[in-house]
Structures are given as C-alpha cells and as structure tokens.
C-alpha positions as CSV (number, residue, x, y, z in Angstrom):
1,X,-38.3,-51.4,-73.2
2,X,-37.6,-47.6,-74.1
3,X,-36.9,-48.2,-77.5
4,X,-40.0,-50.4,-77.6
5,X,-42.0,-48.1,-76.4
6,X,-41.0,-45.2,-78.8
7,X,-41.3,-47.6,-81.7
8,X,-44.7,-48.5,-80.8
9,X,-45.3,-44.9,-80.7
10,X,-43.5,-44.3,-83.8
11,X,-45.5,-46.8,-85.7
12,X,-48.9,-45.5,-83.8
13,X,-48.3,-42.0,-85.1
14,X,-46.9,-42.1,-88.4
15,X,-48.5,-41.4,-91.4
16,X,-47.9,-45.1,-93.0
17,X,-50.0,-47.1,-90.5
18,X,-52.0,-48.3,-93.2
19,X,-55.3,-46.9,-91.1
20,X,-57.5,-46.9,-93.4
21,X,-59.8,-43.7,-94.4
22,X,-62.9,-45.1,-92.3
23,X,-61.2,-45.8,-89.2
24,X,-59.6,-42.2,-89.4
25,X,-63.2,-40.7,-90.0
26,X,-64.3,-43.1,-86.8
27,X,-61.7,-41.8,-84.8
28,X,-61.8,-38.0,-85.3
29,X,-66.0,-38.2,-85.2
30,X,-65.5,-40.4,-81.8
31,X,-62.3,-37.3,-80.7
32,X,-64.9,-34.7,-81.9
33,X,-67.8,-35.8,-79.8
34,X,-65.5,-36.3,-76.7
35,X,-64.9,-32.7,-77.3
36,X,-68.3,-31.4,-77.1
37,X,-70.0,-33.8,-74.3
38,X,-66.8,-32.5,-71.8
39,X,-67.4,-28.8,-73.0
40,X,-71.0,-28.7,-72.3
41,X,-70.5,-30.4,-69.1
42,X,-67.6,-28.1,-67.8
43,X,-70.1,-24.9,-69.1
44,X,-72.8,-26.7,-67.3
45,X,-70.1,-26.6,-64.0
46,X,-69.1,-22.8,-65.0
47,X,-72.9,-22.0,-64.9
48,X,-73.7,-23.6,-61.7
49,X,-70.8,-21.4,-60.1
50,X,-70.8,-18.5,-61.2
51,X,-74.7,-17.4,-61.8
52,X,-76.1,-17.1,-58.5
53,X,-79.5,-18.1,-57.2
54,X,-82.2,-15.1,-58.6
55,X,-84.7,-15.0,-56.2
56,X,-84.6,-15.8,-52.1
57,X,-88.0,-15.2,-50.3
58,X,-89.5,-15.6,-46.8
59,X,-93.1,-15.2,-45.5
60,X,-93.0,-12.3,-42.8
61,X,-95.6,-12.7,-40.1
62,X,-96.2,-8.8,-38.9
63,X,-96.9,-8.6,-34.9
64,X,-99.3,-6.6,-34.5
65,X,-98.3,-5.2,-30.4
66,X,-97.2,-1.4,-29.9
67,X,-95.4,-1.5,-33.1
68,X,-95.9,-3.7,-36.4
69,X,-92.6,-5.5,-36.4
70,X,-91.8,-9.0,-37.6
71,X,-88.2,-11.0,-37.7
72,X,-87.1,-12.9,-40.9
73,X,-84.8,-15.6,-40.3
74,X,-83.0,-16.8,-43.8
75,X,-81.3,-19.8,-43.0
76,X,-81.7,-22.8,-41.0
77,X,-78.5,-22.8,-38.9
78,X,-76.4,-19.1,-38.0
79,X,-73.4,-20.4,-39.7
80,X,-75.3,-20.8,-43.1
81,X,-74.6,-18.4,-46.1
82,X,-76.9,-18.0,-48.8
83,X,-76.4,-14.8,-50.9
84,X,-72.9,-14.1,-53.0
85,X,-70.4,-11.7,-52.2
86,X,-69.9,-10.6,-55.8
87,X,-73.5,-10.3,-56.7
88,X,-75.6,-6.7,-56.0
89,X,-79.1,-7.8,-54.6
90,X,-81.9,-5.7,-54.0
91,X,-84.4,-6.4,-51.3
92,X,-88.2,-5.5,-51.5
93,X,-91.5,-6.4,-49.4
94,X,-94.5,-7.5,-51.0
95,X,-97.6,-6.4,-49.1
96,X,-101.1,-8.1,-49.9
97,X,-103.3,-5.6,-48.4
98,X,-107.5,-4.9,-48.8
99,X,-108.9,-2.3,-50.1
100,X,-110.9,-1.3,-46.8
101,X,-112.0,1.9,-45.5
102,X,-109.2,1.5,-42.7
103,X,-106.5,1.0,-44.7
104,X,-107.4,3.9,-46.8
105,X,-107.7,6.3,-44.0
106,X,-103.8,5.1,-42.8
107,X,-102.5,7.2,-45.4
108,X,-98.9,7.2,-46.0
109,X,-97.0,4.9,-43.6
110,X,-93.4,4.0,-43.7
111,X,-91.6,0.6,-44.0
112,X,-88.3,0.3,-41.9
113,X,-85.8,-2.5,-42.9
114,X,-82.2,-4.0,-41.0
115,X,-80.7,-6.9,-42.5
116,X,-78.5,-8.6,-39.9
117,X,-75.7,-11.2,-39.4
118,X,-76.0,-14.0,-37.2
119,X,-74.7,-11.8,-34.4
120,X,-77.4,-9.8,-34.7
121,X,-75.5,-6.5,-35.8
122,X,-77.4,-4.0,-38.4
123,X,-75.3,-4.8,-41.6
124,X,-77.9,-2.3,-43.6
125,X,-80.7,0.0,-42.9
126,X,-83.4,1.5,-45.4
127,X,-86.7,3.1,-44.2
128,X,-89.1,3.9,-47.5
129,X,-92.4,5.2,-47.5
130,X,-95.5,3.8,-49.3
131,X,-99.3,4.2,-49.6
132,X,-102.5,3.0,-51.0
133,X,-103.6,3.6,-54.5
134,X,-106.0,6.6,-55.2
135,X,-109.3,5.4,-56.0
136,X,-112.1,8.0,-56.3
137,X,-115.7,6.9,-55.5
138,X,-116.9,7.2,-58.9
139,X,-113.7,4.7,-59.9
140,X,-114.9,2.3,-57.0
141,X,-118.7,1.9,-57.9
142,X,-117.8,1.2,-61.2
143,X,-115.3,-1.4,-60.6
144,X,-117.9,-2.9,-58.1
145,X,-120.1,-3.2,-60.8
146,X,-118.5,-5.0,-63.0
147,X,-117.2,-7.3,-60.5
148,X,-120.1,-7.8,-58.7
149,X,-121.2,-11.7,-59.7
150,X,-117.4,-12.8,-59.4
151,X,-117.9,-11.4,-55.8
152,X,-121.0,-12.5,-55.0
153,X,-119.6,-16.0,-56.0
154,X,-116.7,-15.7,-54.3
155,X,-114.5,-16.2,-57.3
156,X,-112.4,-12.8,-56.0
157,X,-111.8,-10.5,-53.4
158,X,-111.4,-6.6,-53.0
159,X,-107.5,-6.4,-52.7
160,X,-104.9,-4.7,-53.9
161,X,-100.9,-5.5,-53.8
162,X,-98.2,-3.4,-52.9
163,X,-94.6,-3.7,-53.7
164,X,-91.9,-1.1,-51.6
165,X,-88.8,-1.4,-52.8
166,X,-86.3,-0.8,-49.6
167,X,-82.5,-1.7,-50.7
168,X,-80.9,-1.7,-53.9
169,X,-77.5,-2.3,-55.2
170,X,-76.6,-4.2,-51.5
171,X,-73.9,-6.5,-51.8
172,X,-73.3,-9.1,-48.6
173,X,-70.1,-9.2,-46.8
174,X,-67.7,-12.2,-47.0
175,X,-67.2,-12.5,-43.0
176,X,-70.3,-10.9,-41.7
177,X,-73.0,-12.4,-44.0
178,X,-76.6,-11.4,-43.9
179,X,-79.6,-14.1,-41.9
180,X,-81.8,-12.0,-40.9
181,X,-83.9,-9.1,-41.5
182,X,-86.4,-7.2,-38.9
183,X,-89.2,-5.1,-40.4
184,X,-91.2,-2.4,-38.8
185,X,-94.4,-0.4,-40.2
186,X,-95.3,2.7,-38.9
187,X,-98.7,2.7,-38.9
188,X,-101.1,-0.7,-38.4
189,X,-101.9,-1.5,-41.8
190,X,-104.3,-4.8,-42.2
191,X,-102.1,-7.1,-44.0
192,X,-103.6,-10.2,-45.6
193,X,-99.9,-12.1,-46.7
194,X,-96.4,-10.6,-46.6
195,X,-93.4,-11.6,-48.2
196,X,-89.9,-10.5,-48.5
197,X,-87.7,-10.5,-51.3
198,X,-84.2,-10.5,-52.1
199,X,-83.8,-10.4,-55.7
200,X,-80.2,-10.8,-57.6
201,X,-79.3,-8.0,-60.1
202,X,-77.5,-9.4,-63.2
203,X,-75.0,-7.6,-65.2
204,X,-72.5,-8.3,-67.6
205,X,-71.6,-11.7,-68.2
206,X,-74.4,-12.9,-65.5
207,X,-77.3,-11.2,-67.4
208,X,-76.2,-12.9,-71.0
209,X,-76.2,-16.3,-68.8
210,X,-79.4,-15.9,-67.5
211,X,-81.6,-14.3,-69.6
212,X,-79.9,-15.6,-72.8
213,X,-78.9,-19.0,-71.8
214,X,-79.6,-20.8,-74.6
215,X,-77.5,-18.4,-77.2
216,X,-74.4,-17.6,-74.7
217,X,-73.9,-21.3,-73.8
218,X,-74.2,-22.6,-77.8
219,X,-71.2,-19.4,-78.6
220,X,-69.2,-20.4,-75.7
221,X,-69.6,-24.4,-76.2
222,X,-68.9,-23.4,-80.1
223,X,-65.8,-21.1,-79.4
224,X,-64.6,-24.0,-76.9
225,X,-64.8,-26.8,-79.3
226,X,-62.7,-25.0,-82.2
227,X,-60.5,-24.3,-79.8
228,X,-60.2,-28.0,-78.4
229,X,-59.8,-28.8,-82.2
230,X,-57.2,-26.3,-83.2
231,X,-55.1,-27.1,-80.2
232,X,-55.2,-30.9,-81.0
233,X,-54.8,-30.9,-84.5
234,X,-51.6,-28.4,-83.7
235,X,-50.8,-31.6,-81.4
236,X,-51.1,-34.2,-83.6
237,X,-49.3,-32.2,-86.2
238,X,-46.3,-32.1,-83.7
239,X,-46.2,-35.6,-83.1
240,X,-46.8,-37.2,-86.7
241,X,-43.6,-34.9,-87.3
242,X,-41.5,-36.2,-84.6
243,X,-43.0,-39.7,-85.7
244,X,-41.7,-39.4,-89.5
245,X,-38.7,-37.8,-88.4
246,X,-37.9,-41.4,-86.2
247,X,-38.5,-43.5,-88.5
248,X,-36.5,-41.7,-90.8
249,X,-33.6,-42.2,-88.7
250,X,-34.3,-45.9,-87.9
251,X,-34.0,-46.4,-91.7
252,X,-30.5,-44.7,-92.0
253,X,-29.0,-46.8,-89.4
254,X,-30.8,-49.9,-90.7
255,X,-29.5,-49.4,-93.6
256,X,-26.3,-51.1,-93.2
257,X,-24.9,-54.9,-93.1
258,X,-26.8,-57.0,-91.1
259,X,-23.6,-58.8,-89.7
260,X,-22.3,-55.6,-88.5
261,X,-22.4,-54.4,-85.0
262,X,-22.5,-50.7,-84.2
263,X,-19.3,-50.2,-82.6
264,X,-17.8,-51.8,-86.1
265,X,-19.8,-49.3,-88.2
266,X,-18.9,-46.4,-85.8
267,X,-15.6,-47.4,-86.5
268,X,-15.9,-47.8,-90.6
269,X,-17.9,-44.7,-90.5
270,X,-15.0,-42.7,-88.2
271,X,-12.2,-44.4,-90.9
272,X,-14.0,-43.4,-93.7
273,X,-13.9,-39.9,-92.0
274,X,-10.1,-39.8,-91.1
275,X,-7.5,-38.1,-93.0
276,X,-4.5,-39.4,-95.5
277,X,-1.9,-38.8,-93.7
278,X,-3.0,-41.2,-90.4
279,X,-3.3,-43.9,-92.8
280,X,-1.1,-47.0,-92.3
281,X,0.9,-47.8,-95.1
282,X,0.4,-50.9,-97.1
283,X,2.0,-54.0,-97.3
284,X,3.3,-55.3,-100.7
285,X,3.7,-59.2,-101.1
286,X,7.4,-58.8,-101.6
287,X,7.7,-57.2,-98.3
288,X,6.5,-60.0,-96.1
289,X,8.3,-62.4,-98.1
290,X,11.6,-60.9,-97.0
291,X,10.4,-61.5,-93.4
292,X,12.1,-64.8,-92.0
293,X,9.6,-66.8,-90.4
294,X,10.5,-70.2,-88.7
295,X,7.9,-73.1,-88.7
296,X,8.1,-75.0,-86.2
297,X,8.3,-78.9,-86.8
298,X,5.7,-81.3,-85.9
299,X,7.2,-84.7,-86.8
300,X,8.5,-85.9,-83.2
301,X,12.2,-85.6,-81.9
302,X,14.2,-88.8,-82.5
303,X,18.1,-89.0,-81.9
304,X,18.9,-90.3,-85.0
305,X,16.6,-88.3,-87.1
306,X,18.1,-84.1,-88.0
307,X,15.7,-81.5,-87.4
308,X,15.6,-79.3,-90.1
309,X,14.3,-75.9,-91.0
310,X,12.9,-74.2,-93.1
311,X,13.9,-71.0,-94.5
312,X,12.5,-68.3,-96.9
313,X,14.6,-67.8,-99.5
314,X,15.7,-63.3,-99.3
C-alpha cells in the first residue's frame, strides 16, 4: 500500500503526466483564485479584530434638582465590555442648547465628568469649562433678519451647539472596565438634547485601516497573495524534484531481468563487486572425469544374473 501510495504520488507529481497545457492553466487559475478568496476573507477576520468600533454614544438626561447631574449607563448587563484595552478614546459631551437670554447670562459654567466600573469606583475624572458664543446685538438683529420667514414658518429654531471636550488619550483597563459615566454642570444651563461621546483615536496601522480601507486592504491582500504563490510554487518545485528523482530510481532497478528476484540481483550485483582472490576456482572437464562416480543399477536383482558396474576410465 506504501509503495502504491508513493507511486501514485510519483506519477501525480512528475513532469511526464502527459497533463496537458489547458488543464495546467485550469489548475493554477482555479489554485490562484483559492488564494485570493481565503486572503480577503482572513483580512476581512484581521479587520474585524483588530479596528475597534469608532464611535459609542448615549443620550444623557440632565436632572435638574440642587445640582445638574445625570448617570450614563453603557452597557446592558455590569459584566459587559465595550471599549478596547489597546485603543486611546477620548470622551466628549455634546450640548444642544438655545440661544436665550438665560443661557447667555449663565456665563462660563463648568462640566464635571467620572467614568466608572460596574462597581461604581471613579476610573477617571476630568472637569472642563465651557460657554456660550459671543454674539453682539448688532450680530443678532442681523441674523434675525435674514432668518426671519424660515422662523416664522417654523422651518428652524434659534439654537446653537456646543461640543466640550472632557478626556483625551483614556485608555480602559483590562479588569476594571469602564460602564458608566456621571456628569455634573455647575450652573443650570437649558439644555434642549444631550449626548455623550466616546470616540476611538486611530494611529498607526488602525488609521491606514480605517480611513484608507480600500488601498491598505488591496496592498495587504496583494502582498499576501505573492506570497501564497512564491511559497507554493517553492513547494511544488520541491516535490516535482523528489517526484523525478523516484522515478528515476524505479527505472534503475527495473531495469534488470524480469525473471530475476531481488535477493538474486543483490547477489549478482555483490559478486560482480567482490574481489579476485575470493573467487572459486574453475573446474576443467578433465578434472571431473577423474572423479569416480558409481551409477547405480536399475535392472532388478536376480540370482543368476551379475551386477555389474560401471567405472570411469582414470
């Protein structure tokens, strides 16, 4: 069965199949595009591991009470992760505010932020200040001027939307990860929609992967495939060789009589090999005639009959 097998193989990978020039094209075409289907699926894998999600928002809902606080619960469940330890993220809170007399008269107020674990533990703390966009009156009865049929339609509103950045560079730890985040204003600003963000900041490999997709994942499936196809041809190099070299020894040995067994042409072959003086010496004809041999009679015994013999004349 051995020896079948490695003659199938033999005959499989040689040279002198006979395939023809067509069904080698079919083969390396149909090897070629089995390359590149299982390298853009295993960069398609790569990709979905290693580039993080971008953006993770939540609404906040400010309480409006002594203080302006609200609670951000990120996950579902306390045992739920959701950002990646290897990935900086910076957090931010968007703030869609109107342009009303009160919330101009506020001032400067100041956002506090604490990003906890499902213990509740502060895991980071930022406090940043922010404020409403100078306007002078001039500016304003101009701009409600212009905009005065859109309003009177109601097609807009007077708002304006503020973005406070509060953490940057934060990376989440591996065995306290962040699910919450509590947010406190210091002054009662009127709020029409809040929303936090947590906002992944590529570099490196990352930022080619995501901002460049298509280019980085055609060089990568590109350098891939020429190295699929420089380590198989390498391959099949290896094994045609080993494949000629067989059959080049399965020719030698077949190369002998066909009545012959191999122990018998081991032995030829080792006599061949052996020197002069183990040689047996040879017989001559007048040698073996001086060697009496007796031959038996077959005619049967009678009493009256003589057995003779025969005898080789020295």
């Amino acid at each position: 069965m051995l020896s079948l097998t490695r003659t199938q193989l033999t005959n499989a990978l040689s040279a002198r199949t006979g395939l023809s020039l067509a069904v080698r094209t079919m083969l390396a075409g149909a090897a070629v595009a089995t390359i590149i289907i299982s390298t853009t699926v295993l960069y398609g894998v790569f990709y979905k591991l290693y580039v993080p999600q971008l953006l993770h928002s939540a609404p906040v809902y400010l309480q409006y009470s002594a203080n302006t606080t609200a609670l951000i619960n990120f996950v579902p469940s306390s045992n739920y992760k959701f950002l990646s330890t290897s990935q900086a993220y910076s957090v931010s809170l968007d703030l869609d505010v109107p342009t009303s007399e009160a919330n101009r008269d506020l001032g400067a107020f100041m956002v506090d932020l604490e990003l906890r674990d499902r213990r509740g533990h502060v895991i980071h703390h930022s406090s940043r200040p922010s404020i409403l966009p100078y306007e002078s009156q001039l500016v304003r009865t101009l701009r409600t001027l212009v905009r005065c049929i859109p309003l009177a339609l109601g097609l807009t509103d007077e708002r304006t939307r503020l973005c406070v950045h509060l953490v940057d560079d934060v990376y989440d730890k591996h065995f306290s990860p962040v699910t919450s985040a509590w947010i406190a204003l210091s002054k009662p600003l009127q709020v029409y929609n809040a929303q936090i963000i947590i906002r992944a900041q590529f570099s490196g490999l990352r930022y080619w992967m995501y901002y460049w997709r298509v280019p980085t994942a055609l060089v990568f499936i590109v350098m891939a495939v020429v190295w699929q196809i420089v380590l198989t041809v390498v391959a099949w190099s290896v094994l045609e060789a080993y494949a000629n070299r067989s059959n080049v020894a399965e020719t030698n040995v077949g190369g002998s009589e066909p009545g012959t067994s191999a122990p018998q042409q081991r032995k030829a072959s080792g006599s061949l090999l052996q020197p002069s003086f183990f040689a047996q010496p040879e017989h001559s004809d007048s040698d073996d005639d001086r060697v009496e041999q007796t031959v038996p009679d077959s005619t049967p015994f009678h009493p009256l009959r003589r057995r003779t013999s025969t005898r080789s004349v020295i």
